[in-house]
C-alpha positions as CSV (number, residue, x, y, z in Angstrom):
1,X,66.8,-89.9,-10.1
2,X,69.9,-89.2,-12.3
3,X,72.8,-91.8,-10.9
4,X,76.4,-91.2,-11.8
5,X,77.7,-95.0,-12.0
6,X,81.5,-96.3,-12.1
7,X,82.7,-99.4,-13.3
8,X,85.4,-101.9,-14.4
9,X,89.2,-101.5,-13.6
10,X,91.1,-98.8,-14.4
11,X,94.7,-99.5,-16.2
12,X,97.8,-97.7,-15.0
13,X,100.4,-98.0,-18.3
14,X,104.1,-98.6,-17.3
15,X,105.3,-98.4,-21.4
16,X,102.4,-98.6,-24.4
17,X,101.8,-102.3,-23.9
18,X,102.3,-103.3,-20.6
19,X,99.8,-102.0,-17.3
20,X,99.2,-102.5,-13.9
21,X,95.1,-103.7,-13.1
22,X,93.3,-105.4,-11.4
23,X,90.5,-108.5,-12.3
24,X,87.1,-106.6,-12.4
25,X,84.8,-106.9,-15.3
26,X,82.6,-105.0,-14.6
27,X,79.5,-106.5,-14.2
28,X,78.2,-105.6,-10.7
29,X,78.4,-102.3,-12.0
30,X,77.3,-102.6,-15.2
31,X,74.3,-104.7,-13.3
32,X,73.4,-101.8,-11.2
33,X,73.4,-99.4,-14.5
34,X,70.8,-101.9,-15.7
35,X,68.6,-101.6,-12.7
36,X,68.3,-98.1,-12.7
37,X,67.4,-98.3,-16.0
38,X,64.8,-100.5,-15.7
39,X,63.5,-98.6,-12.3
40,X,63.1,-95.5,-14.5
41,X,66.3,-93.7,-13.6
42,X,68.8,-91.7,-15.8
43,X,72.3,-93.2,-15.8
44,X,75.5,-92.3,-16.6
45,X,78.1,-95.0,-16.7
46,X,81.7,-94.0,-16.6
47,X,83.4,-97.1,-17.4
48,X,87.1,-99.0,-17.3
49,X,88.0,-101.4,-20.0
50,X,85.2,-104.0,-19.8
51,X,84.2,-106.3,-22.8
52,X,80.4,-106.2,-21.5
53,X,77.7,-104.6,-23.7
54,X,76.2,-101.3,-21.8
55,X,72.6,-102.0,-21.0
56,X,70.7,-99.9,-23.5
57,X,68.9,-96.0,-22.8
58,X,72.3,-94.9,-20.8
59,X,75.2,-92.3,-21.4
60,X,78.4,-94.5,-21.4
61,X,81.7,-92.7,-20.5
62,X,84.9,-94.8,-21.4
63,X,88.0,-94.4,-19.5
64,X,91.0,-96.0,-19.1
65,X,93.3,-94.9,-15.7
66,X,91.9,-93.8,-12.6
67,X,93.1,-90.2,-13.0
68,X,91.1,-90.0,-16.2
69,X,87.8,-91.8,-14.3
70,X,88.2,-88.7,-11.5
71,X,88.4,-86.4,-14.4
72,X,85.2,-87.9,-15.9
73,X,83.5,-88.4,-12.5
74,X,84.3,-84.6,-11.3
75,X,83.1,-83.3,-15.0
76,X,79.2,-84.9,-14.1
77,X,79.3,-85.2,-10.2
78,X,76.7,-81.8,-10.5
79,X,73.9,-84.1,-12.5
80,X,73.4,-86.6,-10.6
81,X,71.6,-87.3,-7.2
82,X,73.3,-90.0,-6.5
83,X,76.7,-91.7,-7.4
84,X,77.7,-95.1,-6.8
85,X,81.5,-96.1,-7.2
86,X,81.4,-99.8,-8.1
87,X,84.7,-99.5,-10.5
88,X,87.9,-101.5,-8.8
89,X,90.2,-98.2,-9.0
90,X,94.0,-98.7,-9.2
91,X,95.4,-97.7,-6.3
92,X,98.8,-97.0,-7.8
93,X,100.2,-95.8,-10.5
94,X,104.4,-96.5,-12.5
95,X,105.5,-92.5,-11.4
96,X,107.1,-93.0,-14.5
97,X,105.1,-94.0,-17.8
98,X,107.6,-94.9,-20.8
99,X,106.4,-93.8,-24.7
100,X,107.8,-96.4,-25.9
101,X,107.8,-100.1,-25.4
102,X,110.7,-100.8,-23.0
103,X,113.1,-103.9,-24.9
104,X,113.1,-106.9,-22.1
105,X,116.5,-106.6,-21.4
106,X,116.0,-102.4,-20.7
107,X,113.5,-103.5,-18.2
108,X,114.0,-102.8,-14.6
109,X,113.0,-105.6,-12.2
110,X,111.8,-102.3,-9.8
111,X,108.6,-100.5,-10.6
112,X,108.4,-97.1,-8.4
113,X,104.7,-96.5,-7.7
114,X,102.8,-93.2,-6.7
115,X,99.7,-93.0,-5.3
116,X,96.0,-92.6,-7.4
117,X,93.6,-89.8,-6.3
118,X,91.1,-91.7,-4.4
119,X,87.8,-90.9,-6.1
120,X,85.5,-90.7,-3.4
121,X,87.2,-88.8,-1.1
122,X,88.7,-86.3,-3.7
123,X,84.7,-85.4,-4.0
124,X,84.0,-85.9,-0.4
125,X,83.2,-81.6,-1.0
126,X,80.9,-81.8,-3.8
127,X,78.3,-84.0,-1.5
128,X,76.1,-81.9,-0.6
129,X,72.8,-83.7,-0.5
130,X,73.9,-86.4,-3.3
131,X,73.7,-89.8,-2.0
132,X,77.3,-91.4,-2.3
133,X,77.8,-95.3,-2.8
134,X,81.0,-97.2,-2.1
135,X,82.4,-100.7,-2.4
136,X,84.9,-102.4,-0.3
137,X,86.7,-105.5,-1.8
138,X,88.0,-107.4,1.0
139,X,89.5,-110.9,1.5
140,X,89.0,-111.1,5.4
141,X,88.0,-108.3,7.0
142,X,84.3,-107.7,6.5
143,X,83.6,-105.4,9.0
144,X,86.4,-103.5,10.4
145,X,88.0,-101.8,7.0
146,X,84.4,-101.1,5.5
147,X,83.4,-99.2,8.3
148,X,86.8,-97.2,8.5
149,X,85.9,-96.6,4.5
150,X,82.7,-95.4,5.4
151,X,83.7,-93.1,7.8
152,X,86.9,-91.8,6.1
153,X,85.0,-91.1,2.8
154,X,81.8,-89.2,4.4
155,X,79.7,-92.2,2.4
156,X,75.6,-93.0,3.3
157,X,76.5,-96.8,2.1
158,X,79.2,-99.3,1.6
159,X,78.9,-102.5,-0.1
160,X,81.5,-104.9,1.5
161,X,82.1,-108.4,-0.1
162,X,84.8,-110.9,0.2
163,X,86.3,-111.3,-3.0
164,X,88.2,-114.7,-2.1
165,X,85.2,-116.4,-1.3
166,X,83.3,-118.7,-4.3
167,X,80.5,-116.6,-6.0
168,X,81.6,-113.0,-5.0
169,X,84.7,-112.6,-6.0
170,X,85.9,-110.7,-9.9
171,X,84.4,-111.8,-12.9
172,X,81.4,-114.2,-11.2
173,X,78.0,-113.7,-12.2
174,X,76.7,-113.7,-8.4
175,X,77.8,-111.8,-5.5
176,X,77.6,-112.2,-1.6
177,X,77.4,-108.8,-0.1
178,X,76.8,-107.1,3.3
179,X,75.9,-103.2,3.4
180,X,76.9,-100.6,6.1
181,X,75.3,-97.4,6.8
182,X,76.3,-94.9,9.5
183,X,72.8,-94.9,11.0
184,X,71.6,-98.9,10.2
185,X,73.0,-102.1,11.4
186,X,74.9,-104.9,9.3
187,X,72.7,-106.0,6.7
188,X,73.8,-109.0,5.2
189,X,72.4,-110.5,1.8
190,X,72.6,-114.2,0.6
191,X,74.4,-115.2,-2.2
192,X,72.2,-113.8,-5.2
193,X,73.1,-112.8,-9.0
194,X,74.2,-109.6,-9.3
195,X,71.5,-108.3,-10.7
196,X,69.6,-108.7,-7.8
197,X,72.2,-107.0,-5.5
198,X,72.1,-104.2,-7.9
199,X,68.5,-103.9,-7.4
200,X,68.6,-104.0,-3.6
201,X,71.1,-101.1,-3.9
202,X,68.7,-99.3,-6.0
203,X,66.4,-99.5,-3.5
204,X,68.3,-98.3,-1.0
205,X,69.1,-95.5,-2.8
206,X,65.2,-94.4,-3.6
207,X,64.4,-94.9,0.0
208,X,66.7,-92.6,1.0
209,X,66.1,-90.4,-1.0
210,X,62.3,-90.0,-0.1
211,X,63.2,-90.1,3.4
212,X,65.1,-86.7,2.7
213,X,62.9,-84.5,0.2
């Protein structure tokens, strides 16, 4: 297969020094780059500012702010079969970026926000047949919000896990994950490293794909 991967946070700049993000390294999608790797696959990794080494035999794309990950997204969205959005997007944006680094006292204690593109459903036409992957990075709600994500973005699979629980949350090196489909029930994994998980959603991904050809 050729998978279209995303990773990492984005970073929304208010002046040259000073951004909105988020806490996302990276790894559970750099982790499911590496699976498809080893599974044979061709992988291209669009990635936020991580400090994680790419696994090796894939095309790396580096990005900085969710308008440019669209951008890089919608430029390869045609060669892959699948794509699987793991990156923590920035859901806002300053309306207002400065050139220059705003002097503390300059420095408004309001920020006015605008909206990012959401990703998945800005490509929610370009489908077609490709297999789309979502996460949902929740700190109650397991069920409800994933499943309105899944509908709402057209997706075959979300990835729900609770980010304020020990083990799963940003930056750990395991991850405690459940996964919706529209046609499956709740399938709930234990706590495993997150290379694992990434190899269970490769496997997902291959079955259905055979199912379909």
């Amino acid at each position: 297969m050729n998978l279209l991967i995303t990773a990492g946070p984005t970073r929304e700049y208010i002046d040259p020094v000073r951004f909105i993000s988020n806490p996302s390294s990276g790894k559970m999608g750099y982790a499911i780059a590496a699976a498809a790797r080893q599974r044979g696959h061709a992988v291209i990794l669009v990635s936020g500012p991580v400090s994680i080494k790419p696994p090796a035999g894939i095309k790396l794309l580096k990005v900085m702010t969710a308008q440019n990950m669209l951008s890089a997204v919608k430029a390869n969205i045609k060669k892959c079969d699948a794509l699987v959005m793991a990156a923590a997007v920035s859901d806002f944006r300053p309306s207002i970026c400065c050139r220059r680094k705003i002097k503390k006292a300059e420095m408004s204690t309001v920020i006015r926000l605008k909206p990012n593109p959401d990703v998945l459903l800005s490509l929610s036409r370009q489908k077609g047949k490709r297999i789309f992957v979502g996460f949902a990075a929740e700190t109650d709600d397991l069920k409800a919000e994933p499943l309105r994500k899944l509908r709402q973005k057209h997706l075959d699979l979300i990835v729900a896990n609770n980010v304020a629980k020990p083990g799963s949350g940003f930056a750990a090196d395991t991850n405690k994950v459940t996964f919706y489909s529209p046609d499956g029930k709740p399938l709930p994994l234990p706590l495993l490293p997150k290379i694992r998980v990434a190899g269970r959603i490769i496997a997902w991904i291959e079955k259905k794909i055979e199912k379909s050809s």
